[in-house]
N, C-alpha and C positions, 0 to 999 in steps of 0.2 A: 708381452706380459698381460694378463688376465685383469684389465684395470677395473677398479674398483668403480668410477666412473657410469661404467657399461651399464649399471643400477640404473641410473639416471635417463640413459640414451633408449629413446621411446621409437625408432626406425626397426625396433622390435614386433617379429609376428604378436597376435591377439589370440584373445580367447573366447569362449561360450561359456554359460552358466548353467551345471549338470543340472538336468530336467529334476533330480530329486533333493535339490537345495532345500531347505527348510522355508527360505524368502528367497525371489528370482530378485532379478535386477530391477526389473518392470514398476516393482513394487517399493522398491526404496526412493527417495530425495535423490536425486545428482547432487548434489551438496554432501551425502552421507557415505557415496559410492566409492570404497577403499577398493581397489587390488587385491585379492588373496592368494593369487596361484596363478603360475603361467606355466604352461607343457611348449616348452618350445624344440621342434622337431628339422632336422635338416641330413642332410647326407652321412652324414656320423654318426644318428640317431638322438635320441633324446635326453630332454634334459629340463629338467622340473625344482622350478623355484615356490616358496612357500614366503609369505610375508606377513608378519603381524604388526601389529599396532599398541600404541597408547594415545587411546584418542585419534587427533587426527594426526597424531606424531610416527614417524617410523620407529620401531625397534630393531629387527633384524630380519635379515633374508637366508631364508636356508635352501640351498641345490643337494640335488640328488645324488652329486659326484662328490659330498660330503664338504664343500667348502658352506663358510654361514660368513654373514655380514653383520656387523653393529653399529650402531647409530646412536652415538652423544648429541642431545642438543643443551644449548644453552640458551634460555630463553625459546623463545619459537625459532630457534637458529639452529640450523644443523652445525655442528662445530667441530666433529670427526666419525667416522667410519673406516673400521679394523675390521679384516677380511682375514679368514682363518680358514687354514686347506685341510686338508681330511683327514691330516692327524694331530689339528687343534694347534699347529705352532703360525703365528702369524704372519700369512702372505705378505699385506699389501696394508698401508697405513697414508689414508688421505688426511689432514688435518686444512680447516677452512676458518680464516681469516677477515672478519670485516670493520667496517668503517662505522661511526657513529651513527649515520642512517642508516644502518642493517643492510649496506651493499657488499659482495662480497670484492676484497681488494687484494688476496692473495689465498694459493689454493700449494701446498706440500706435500706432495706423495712419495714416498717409498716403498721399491719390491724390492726385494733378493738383492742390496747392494747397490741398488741404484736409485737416483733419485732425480722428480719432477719440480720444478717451482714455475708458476703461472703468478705472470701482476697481471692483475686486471687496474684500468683508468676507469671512468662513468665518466662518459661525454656530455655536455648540456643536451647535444640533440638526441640521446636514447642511445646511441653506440656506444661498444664499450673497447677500447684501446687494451691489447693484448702481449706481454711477452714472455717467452715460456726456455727459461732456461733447464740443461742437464745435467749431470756428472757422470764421470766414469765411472767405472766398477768400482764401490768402497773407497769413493773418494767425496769431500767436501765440498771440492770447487764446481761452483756451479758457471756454465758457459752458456751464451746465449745462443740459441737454436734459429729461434725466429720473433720476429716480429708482427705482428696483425691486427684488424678490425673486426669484430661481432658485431652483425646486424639483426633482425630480426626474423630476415628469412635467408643470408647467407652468411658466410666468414672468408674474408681475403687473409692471405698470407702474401709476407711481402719478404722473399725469396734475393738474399742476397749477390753478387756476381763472386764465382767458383773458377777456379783452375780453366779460365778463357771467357767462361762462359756468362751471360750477360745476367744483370738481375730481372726479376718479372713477378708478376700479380698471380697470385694461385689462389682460385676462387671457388669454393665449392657453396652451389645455392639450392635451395629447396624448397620442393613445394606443399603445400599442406591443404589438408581436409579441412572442415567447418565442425570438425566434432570434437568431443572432449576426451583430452591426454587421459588415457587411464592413472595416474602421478597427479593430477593436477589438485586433489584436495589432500594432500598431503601436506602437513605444515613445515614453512620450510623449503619447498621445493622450488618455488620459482623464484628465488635468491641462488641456486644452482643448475640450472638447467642448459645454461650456456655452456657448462662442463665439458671439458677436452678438445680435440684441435680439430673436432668437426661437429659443431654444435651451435647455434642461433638459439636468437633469445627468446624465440615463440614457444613457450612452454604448456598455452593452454590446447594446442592441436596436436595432430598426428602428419610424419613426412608422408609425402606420396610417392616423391619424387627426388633424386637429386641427382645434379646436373657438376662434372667438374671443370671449368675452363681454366685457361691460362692469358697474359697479355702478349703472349706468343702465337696467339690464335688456336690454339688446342681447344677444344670440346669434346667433351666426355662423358656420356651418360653412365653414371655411374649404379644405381639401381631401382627399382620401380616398386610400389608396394602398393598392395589391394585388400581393405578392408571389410569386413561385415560389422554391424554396429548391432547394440541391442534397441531397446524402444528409449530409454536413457540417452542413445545416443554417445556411448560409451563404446569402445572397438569391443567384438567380438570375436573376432578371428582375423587373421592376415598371412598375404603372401608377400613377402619379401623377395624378388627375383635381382639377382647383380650381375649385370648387362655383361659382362667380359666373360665368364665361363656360364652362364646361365643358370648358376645353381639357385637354389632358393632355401627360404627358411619360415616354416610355418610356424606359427604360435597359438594358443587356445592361449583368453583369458578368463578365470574366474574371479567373482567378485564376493 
């Protein structure tokens, strides 16, 4: 399913800012530097997001394949985003959930008859306790999937024993640049960033790298990413390469 999520998920190629901008990047505050446009391009060809603002608030995202994205906040809280496909009936319905300190404590998605629920815990030491039940087809009942941890720079899944087979730690970890999440002055954003079931809580950088092991001894490089920055320090452009068939997925961002 086309998760709505995916917004959020920055292991996304990057972009440059067209030579005949009105203002380059160069020229703005990091503090002021929104996202406007991402061309992201890969073996299937292309596909181009456009994003506006209120403020430093999102409002929607619109794709060239005619899906658009909207964004409710309440307070400086994001509080839902409805994803509508190219003939305006609505895909995909996240609704976010928080605590009296504006942490978020439960996340409700639904696409086409099915549906996600994620609890999140807030640990004392910065981790956050994760478990993410689903339902069948047009159905209520929600059943638990998995269990895990969010760290900073990985997420474990703790994978229970199956038809023989034993339980084990499924860890996917990652590494990151020193430069700034093109997302990151977005109001709102880094109360979600940890979003869906392979995401850490490090929301002010970009992945480089991610790595997936198991406590079964498995290691698995899973894909590798190469940025260009502007003088901001903002990505510019990226390659995304995924280590198992080699493909890759380039991105231009404008700002």
């Amino acid at each position: 399913m086309k998760k709505i999520i995916c917004f959020l998920s920055l292991s996304m190629v990057l972009a440059s800012c067209s030579s005949d901008d009105a203002t380059s990047i160069e020229e703005i505050l990091p503090m002021t530097v929104h996202l406007t446009k991402t061309i992201e391009t890969d073996q299937d060809g292309s596909l181009t997001t456009v994003y506006t603002y209120d403020g430093n608030k999102i409002k929607e995202t619109i794709d060239s394949d005619g899906y658009k994205m909207v964004f409710t906040y309440t307070g400086d809280l994001i509080t839902r985003a409805v994803e509508y496909d190219d003939e305006g009936a609505i895909y995909g319905d996240d609704v976010y959930v928080y605590n009296a300190q504006g942490q978020l404590i439960q996340n409700f998605y639904s696409s086409e008859g099915y549906k996600d629920k994620y609890d999140y815990t807030h640990n004392a030491d910065g981790t956050i306790s994760v478990a993410k039940y689903t339902t069948a087809h047009n159905s209520d009942v929600y059943v638990l999937s998995y269990n895990g941890k969010i760290f900073s720079n990985k997420v474990e899944e703790y994978v229970a024993a199956i038809a023989g087979s034993p339980a084990f730690t499924a860890t996917h970890t990652f590494t990151y640049d020193d430069k700034n999440n093109p997302m990151v002055n977005i109001t709102g954003f880094d109360k979600l960033a940890f979003l869906g079931d392979r995401s850490a809580t490090n929301y002010t950088n970009n992945v480089i790298k991610e790595v997936y092991t198991t406590s079964t001894n498995l290691n698995q490089p899973m894909s590798t990413s190469v940025y260009s920055y502007t003088d901001a320090n903002f990505p510019a452009t990226s390659v995304e390469t995924y280590v198992d068939n080699g493909e890759t997925v380039s991105t231009q961002y404008f700002y």
